[in-house]
C-alpha positions in Angstrom: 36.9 2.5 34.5 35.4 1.9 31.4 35.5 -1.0 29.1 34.9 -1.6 25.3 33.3 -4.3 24.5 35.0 -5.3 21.0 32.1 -6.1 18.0 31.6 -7.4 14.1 28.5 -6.0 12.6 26.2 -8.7 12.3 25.7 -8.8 8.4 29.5 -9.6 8.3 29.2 -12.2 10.4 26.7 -13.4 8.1 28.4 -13.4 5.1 31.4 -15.3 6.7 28.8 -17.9 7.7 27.1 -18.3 4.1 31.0 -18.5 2.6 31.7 -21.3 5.0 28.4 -22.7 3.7 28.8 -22.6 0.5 32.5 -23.1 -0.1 31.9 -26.2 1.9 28.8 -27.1 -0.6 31.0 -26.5 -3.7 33.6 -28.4 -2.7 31.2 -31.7 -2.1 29.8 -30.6 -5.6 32.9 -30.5 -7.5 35.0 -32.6 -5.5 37.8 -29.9 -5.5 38.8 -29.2 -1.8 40.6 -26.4 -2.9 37.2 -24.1 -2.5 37.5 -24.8 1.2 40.6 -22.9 0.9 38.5 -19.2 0.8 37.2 -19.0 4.1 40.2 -21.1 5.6 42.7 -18.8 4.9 40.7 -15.8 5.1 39.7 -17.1 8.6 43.4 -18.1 9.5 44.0 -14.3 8.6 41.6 -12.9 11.1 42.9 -15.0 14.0 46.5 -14.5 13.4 46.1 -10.9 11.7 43.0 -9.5 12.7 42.1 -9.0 9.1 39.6 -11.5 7.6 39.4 -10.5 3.9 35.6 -11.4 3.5 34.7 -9.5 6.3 36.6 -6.5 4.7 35.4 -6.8 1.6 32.0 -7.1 2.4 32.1 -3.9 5.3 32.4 -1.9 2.0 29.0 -3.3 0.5 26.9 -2.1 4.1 24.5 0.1 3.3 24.5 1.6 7.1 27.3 3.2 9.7 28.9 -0.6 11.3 28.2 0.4 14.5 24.0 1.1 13.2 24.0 -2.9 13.0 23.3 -5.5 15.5 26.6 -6.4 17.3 28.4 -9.9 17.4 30.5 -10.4 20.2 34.3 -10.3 18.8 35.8 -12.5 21.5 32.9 -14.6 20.9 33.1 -15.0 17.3 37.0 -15.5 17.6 36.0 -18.5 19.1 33.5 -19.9 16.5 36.0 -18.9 14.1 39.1 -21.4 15.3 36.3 -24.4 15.5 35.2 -23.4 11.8 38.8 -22.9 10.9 39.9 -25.9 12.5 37.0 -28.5 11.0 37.9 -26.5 7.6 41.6 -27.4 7.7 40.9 -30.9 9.2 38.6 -31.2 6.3 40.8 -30.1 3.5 43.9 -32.4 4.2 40.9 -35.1 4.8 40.4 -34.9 1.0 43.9 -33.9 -0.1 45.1 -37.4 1.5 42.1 -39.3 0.1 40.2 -39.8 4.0 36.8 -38.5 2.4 35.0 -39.9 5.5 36.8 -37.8 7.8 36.4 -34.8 4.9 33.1 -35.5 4.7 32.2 -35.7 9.2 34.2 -32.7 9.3 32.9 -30.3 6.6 29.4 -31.3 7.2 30.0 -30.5 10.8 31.2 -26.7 9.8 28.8 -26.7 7.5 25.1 -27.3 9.3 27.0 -25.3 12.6 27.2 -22.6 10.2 23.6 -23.0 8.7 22.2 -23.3 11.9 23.9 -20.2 13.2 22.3 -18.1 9.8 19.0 -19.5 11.2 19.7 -18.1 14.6 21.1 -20.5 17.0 25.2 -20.3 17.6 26.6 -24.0 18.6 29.5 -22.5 19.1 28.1 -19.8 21.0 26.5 -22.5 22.9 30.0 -24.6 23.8 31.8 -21.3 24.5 29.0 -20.8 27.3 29.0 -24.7 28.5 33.1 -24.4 28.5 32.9 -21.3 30.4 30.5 -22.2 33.2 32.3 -25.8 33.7 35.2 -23.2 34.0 33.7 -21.0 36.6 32.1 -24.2 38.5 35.4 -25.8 38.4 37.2 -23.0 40.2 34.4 -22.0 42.8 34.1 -25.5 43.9 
């Protein structure tokens, strides 16, 4: 039996992470939460649809074959994506309603799990591991 192991190329990953980063940035700039909007909805999009627009639109800017790239783990990344969508939504009605602390913890939490995941280290990677292992412990106790 075989299996495939779903991927996203790892520059679209990337570029995901830097619009998270810097949506998040202009909106603390500018004060407008409406730029946390972009990757929001595009990330909403790929959960629900399987189509994230950045993603797409960037795939036609690699200069190499997808699969040629370093793989991301899809299931893996689905789950980064509903923390980052989640903290970005959380975030967004945070300022809309006028709770800027609670804009402010949320957004800054996307945005330095994102940094640091451009840098190299995944948190959510991490916490998808941790849940998975208190998983497996749990039911082989």
């Amino acid at each position: 039996m075989t299996e495939t192991v779903r991927s996203i190329p790892r520059p679209l990953v990337k570029i995901n992470q830097w619009t998270i980063v810097l949506s998040v940035v202009l909106t603390w700039l500018s004060g407008q939460e409406w730029f946390l909007l972009v990757p929001f909805v595009a990330g909403m999009s790929g959960l629900l649809f399987g189509f994230n627009p950045i993603m797409q639109i960037a795939k036609l800017f690699l200069r190499k074959d997808p699969k040629a790239y370093i793989p991301e783990d899809w299931e893996q990344q689905q789950f980064n994506q509903k923390i980052a969508v989640s903290c970005l939504g959380i975030g967004f009605v945070g300022f809309l309603l006028g709770w800027n602390g609670v804009g402010y913890v949320v957004t800054i939490l996307v945005a330095v799990a994102a940094f640091v995941a451009i840098l190299g280290f995944c948190i959510g990677c991490f916490i998808h591991f941790q849940w998975n292992q208190y998983r497996y412990r749990r039911a082989h106790q």
